[in-house]
N, C-alpha and C positions, 0 to 999 in steps of 0.2 A: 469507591472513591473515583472519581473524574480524575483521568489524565488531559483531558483536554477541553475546554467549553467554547462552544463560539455562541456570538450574540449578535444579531442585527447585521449580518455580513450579507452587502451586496458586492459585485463587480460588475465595470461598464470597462466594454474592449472601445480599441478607436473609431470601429466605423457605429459605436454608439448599444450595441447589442450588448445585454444583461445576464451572462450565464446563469449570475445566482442572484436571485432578489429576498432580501431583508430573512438570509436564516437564521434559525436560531436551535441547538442540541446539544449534550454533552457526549463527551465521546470514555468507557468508566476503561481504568486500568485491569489490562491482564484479561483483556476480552477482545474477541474476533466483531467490531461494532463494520458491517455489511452496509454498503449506501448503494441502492438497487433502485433502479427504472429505465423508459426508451432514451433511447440513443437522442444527444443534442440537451439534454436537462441537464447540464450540468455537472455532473458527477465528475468527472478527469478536471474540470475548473476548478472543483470542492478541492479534492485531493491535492491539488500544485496549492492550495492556495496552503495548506499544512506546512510545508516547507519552503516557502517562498519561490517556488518555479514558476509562477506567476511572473515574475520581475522579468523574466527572459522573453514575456509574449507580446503585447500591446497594449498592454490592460495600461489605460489611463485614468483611474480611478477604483479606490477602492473605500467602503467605509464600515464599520460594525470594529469586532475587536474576536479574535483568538487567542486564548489564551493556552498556555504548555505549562503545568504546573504555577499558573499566577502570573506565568512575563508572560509579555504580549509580544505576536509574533510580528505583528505590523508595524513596529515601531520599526521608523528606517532608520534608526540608528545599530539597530542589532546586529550582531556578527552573523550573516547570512551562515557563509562556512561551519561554523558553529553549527547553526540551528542544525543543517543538512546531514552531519555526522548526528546529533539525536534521532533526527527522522529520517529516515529511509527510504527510498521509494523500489520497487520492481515495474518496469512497463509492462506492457503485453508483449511487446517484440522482444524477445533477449539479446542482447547485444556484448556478445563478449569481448575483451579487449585480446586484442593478435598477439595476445604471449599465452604460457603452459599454462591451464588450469592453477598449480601453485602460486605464480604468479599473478592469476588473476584477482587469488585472493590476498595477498602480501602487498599487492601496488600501493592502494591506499595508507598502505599502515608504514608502509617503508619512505612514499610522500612523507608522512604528520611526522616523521624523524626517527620510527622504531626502528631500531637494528641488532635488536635481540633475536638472532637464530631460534633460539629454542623457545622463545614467546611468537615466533614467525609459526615457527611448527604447530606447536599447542595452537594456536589459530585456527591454521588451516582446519586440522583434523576437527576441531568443535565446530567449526561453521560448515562446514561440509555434512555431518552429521547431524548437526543439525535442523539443515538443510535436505535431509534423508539419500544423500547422495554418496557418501563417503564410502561404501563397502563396495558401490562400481567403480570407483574411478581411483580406489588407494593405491592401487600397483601402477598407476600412468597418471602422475602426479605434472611430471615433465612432458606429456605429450597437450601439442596444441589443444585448446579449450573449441578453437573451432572444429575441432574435426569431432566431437561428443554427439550426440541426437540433439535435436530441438527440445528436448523433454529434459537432456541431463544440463542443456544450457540453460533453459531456464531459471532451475536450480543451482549453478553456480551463480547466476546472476543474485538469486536472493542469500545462496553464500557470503558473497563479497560484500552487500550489504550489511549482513550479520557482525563480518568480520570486523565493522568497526564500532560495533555493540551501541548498537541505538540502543533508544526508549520505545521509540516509533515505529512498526515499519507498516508502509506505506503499497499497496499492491492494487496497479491499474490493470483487471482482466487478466491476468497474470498465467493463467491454463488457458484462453480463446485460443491458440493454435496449436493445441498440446492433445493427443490422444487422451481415451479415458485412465490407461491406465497411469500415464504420466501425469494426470490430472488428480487423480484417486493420491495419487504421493503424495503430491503439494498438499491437498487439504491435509491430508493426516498428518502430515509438518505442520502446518497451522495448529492444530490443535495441541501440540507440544508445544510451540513455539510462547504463545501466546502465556504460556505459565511462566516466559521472564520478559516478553513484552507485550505489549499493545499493538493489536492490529485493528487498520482501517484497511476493508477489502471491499475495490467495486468487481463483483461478480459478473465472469460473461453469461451468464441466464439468469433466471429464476431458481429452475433449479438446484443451482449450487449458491444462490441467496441462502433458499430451505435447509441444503445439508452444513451450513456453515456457520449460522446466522448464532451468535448471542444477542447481541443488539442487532435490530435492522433500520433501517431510513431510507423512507419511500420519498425520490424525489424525482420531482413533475416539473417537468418549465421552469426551472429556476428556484420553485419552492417545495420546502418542506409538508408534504401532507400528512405524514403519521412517524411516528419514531415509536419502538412496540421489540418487547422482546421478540428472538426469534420463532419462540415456540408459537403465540402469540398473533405475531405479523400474517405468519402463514399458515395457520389454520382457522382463525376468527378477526379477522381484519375489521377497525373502526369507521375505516371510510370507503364509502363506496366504489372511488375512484383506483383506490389501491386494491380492492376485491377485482374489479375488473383489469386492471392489472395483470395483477395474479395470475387471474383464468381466462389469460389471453384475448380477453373483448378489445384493446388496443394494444397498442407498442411496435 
């Protein structure tokens, strides 16, 4: 089952340049669907365009249609807010908010109106866990979120996300400044994770294309050249240009 299809999506920024021209893929539920290629094609364009973080940049034009379970995300009538508690995004930078770890995960939820203590708790500890982070940081709950590694910030950042239980979540590069070992985490959370949502991950290599990939989606210039399971993509690839890819002849 498709959680998500797009059709015929282009975007034109103001000084006239086309991130994505005329795509078209579905993205299926409860799978890790990977959108890989060089830098400037696109991919972080794709990904904002999911939850409308597009509207924040200069995009003066958009056309084709995404759809989230049947609504369409381009109608400007929709509740932006809305949509952005279904999908979730992580960046590559982690950016935590200058309060405790607890509270980084509680903000959100204590904003939308909750003030249930023990649905605050029960939170935390599920999205931390998650998030494969809970068993380091359970006894320093209250200590600042900035003072944790880059690695465990990270992962509070896809915490907080969690915590307000998307359908989506959404992850830009999300290990590129993150050691192997802190890296090796995150994927293995993907792969739990994905069994109560859907992810769309653009991967900082290749490499972690191959070790993550259910779906993959080779994209070039703006367009779509292969969409290919992950098993698939990366070891018998259909078009030449994604083999080369691949095996480093560009990018």
């Amino acid at each position: 089952m498709n959680k998500i299809s797009i059709r015929n999506l282009t975007l034109t920024y103001s000084d006239g340049v086309q991130p994505l021209r005329d795509i078209s893929f579905d993205i299926p539920a409860n799978q890790i669907s990977v959108i890989f290629g060089p830098a400037g094609g696109g991919k972080s364009s794709l990904l904002r365009s999911l939850n409308r973080l597009n509207d924040l940049t200069d995009l003066t034009h958009q056309k084709g249609s995404i759809l989230l379970d049947d609504q369409e995300l381009l109608d400007p009538t929709l509740d932006v807010i809305q949509l952005r508690r279904r999908v979730g995004m992580v960046f590559a930078r982690p950016v935590v908010l200058p309060l405790s770890i607890r509270k980084n995960l509680t903000y959100g939820l204590e904003v939308a109106g909750e003030t249930n203590k023990d649905r605050l708790l029960e939170v935390v500890e599920s999205s931390l866990k998650k998030a494969a982070l809970w068993d380091e940081v359970k006894d320093r709950l209250d200590d600042p979120a900035i003072a944790l590694s880059g690695g465990q910030q990270q992962r509070v950042c896809l915490a907080r996300v969690l915590a307000l239980e998307p359908e989506v979540v959404l992850l830009d590069e999300p290990t590129s400044g993150l050691d192997p070992i802190s890296t090796g985490k995150v994927e293995e959370s993907l792969q739990d994770l994905k069994k109560e949502y859907t992810i769309v991950l653009v991967p900082h290599s290749v490499q972690q294309a191959a070790r993550t990939a259910d779906q993959a989606i080779f994209l070039l210039q703006g367009e779509v050249i292969e969409v290919s399971s992950g098993d698939l993509m990366f070891t018998n690839p259909q078009e030449q240009r994604t083999q080369d890819y691949i095996q480093g002849r560009f990018g």
